[in-house]
C-alpha positions as CSV (number, residue, x, y, z in Angstrom):
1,X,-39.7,-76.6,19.9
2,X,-36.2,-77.3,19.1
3,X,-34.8,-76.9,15.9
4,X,-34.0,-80.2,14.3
5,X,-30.2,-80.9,12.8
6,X,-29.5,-82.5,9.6
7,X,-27.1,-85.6,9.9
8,X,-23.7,-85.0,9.3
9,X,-21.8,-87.7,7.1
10,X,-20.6,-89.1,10.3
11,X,-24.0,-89.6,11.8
12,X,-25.5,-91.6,8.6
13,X,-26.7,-95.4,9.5
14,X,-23.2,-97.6,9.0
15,X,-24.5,-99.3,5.9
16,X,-25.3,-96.4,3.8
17,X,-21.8,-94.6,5.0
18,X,-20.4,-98.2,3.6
19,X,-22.3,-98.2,0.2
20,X,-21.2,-94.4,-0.3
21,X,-17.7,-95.5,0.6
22,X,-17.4,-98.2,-2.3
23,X,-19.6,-96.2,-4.8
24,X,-16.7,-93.3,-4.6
25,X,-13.9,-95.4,-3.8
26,X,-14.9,-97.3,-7.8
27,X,-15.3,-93.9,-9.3
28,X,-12.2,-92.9,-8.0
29,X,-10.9,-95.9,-10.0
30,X,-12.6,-95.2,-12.6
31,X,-12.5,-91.5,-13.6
32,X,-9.3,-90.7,-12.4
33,X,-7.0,-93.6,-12.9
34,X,-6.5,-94.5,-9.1
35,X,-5.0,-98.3,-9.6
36,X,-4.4,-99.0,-6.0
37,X,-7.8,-99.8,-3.8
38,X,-6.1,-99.0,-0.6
39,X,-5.2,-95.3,-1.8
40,X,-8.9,-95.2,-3.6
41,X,-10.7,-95.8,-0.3
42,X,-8.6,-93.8,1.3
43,X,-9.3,-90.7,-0.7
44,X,-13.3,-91.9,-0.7
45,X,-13.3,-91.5,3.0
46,X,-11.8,-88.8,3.1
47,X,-14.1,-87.0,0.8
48,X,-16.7,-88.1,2.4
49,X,-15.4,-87.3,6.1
50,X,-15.6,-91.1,6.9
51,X,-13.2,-92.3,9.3
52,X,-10.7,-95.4,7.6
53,X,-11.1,-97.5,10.7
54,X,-15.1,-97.6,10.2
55,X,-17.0,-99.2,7.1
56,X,-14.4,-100.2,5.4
57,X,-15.2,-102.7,2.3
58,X,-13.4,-105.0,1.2
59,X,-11.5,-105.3,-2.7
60,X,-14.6,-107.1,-4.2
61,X,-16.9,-104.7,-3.2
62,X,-14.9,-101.8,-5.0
63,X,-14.5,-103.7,-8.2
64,X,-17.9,-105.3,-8.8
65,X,-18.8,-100.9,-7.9
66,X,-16.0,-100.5,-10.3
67,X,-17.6,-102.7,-13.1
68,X,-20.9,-101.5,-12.6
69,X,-19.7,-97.8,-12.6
70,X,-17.9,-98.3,-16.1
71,X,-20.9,-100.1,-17.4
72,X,-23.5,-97.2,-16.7
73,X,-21.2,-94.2,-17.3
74,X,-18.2,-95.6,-19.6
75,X,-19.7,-96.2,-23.0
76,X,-16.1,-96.0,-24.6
77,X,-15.8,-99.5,-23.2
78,X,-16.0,-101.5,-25.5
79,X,-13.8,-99.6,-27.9
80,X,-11.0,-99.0,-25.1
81,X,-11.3,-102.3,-24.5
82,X,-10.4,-103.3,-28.2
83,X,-7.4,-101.0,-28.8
84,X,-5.9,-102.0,-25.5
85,X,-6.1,-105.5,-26.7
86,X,-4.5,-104.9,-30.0
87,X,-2.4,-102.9,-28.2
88,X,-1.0,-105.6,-25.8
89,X,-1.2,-108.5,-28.6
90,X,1.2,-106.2,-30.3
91,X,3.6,-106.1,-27.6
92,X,3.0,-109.7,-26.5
93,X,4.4,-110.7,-30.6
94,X,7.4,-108.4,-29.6
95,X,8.5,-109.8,-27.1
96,X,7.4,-113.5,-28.0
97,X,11.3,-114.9,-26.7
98,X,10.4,-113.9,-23.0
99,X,6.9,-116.0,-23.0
100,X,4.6,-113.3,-22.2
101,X,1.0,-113.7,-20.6
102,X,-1.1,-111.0,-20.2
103,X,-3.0,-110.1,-17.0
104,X,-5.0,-107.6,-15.1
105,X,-7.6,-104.8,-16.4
106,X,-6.9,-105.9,-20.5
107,X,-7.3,-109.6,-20.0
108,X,-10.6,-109.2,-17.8
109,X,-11.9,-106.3,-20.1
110,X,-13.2,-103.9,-17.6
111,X,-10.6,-100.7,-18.7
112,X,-10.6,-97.1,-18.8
113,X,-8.5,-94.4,-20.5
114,X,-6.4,-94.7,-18.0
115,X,-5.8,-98.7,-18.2
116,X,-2.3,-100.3,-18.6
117,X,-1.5,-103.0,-20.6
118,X,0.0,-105.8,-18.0
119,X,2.7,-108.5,-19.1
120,X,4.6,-111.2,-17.4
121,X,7.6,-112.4,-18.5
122,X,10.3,-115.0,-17.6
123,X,13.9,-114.3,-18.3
124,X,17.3,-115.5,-17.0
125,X,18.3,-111.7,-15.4
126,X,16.2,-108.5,-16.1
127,X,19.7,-107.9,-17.6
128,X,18.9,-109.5,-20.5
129,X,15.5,-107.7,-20.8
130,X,16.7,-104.5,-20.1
131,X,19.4,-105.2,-23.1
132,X,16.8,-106.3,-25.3
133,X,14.7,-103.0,-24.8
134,X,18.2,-100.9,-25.1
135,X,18.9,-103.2,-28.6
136,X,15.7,-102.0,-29.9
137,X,15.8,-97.9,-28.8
138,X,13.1,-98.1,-26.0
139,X,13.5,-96.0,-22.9
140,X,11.6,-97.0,-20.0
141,X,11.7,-96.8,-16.3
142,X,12.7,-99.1,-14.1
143,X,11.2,-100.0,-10.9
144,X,9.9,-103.3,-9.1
145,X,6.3,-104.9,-8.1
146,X,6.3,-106.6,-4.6
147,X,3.6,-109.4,-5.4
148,X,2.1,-112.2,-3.0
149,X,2.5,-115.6,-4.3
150,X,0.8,-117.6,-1.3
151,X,0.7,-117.5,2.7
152,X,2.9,-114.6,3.4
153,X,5.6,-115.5,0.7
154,X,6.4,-112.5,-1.6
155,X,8.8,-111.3,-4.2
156,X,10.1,-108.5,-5.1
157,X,10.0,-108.7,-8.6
158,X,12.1,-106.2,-11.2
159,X,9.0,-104.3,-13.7
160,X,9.8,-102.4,-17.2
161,X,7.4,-99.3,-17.6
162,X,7.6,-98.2,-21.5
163,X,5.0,-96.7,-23.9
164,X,3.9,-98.3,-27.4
165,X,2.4,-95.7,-29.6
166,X,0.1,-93.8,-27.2
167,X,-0.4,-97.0,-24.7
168,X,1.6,-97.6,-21.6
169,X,2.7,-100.8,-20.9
170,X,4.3,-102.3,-18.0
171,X,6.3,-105.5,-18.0
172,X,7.3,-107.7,-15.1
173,X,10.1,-109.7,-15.5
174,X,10.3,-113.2,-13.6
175,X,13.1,-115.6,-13.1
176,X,13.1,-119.3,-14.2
177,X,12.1,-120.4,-11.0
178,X,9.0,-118.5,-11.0
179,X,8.2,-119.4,-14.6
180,X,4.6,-121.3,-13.5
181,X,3.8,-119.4,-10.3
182,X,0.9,-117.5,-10.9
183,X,0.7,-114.3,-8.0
184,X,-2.1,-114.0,-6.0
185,X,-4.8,-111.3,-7.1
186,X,-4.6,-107.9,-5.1
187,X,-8.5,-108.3,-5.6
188,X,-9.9,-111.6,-4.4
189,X,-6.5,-113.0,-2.9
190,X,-6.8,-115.9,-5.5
191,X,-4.5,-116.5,-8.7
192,X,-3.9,-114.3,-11.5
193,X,-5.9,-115.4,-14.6
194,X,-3.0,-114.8,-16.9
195,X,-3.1,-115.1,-21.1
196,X,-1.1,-116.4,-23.8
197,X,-0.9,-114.4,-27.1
198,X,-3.3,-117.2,-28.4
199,X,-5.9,-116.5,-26.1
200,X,-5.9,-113.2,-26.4
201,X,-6.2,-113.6,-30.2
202,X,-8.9,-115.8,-29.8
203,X,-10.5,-113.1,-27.2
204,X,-10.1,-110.5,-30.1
205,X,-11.4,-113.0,-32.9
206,X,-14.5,-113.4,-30.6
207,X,-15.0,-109.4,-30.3
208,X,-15.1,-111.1,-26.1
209,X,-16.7,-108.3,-23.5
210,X,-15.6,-108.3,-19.4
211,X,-14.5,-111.5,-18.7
């Protein structure tokens, strides 16, 4: 009688490779501070000896994983959750002349250890942010975010990476012109939500959960 072989990962029905694929890809996210979903599904199918051509899920799919992952196995959440909101109400007050709105993991509430604190901010030349920063004796790193504001229109746009106390925070700096373009979500393709200093106050007032 021959001798019956187990499956290999490769051989496993297409849907459960898929499920296995998001359920990693979120912890990725989640336990080891991966921010980008492209490089977090890329090192779940590798771990799982998937190939990247086959079962690959879509940004949703990782995040509500991601969300349900922090839920069952994070339960630091909430706490996190609070001091990276002080943390970016702090900074928002700071720099309350370049009409910052906060966005990403703080504003929706679904953080980890790892989380950044994510501001937009309008000024005439990241000049005059940079000189600001240098005015009041913070170092920080320089780089740029390309982000998608519609169709296949992008912008390179210039980012400020310092830390505040123990919390990074990074700061993207937008032109004039840009002031009341919201970019489009790596996540869902939509909008950013994106919130004043009053609504985050009102979102710590309200001891608010996951948006």
């Amino acid at each position: 009688m021959p001798r019956r072989v187990a499956p290999s990962r490769k051989m496993r029905p297409e849907g459960h490779g898929r499920q296995l694929l998001i359920d990693t890809a979120a912890r990725i996210m989640a336990d080891e501070g991966v921010r980008d979903f492209q490089l977090a599904k890329r090192k779940a199918a590798q771990r799982l000896n998937l190939p990247e051509t086959r079962n690959w899920p879509g940004n949703v799919e990782i995040e509500r994983a991601f969300e349900a992952h922090l839920t069952l196995f994070h339960p630091d959440l909430s706490e996190t959750r609070g001091r990276l909101r002080q943390a970016a109400a702090e900074a928002m007050r700071f720099l309350a002349d370049f009409e910052p709105r906060l966005v990403g993991a703080v504003l929706s509430g679904w953080v980890t250890k790892f989380s950044v604190v994510q501001l937009h901010t309008v000024a005439n030349t990241p000049e005059d942010f940079d000189l600001f920063l240098a005015q009041h004796g913070i170092p920080n790193e320089q780089t740029e975010k390309r982000l998608r504001f519609g169709g296949e229109h992008t912008e390179a746009v210039p980012a400020f990476e310092f830390v505040a106390g123990d919390v990074p925070i990074e700061v993207l700096v937008f032109n004039p012109t840009l002031r009341r373009a919201s970019p489009l979500s790596p996540i869902d393709g939509r909008p950013m939500a994106r919130a004043t200093l009053k609504d985050l106050e009102g979102l710590l007032a309200g001891n608010v959960g996951p948006r």
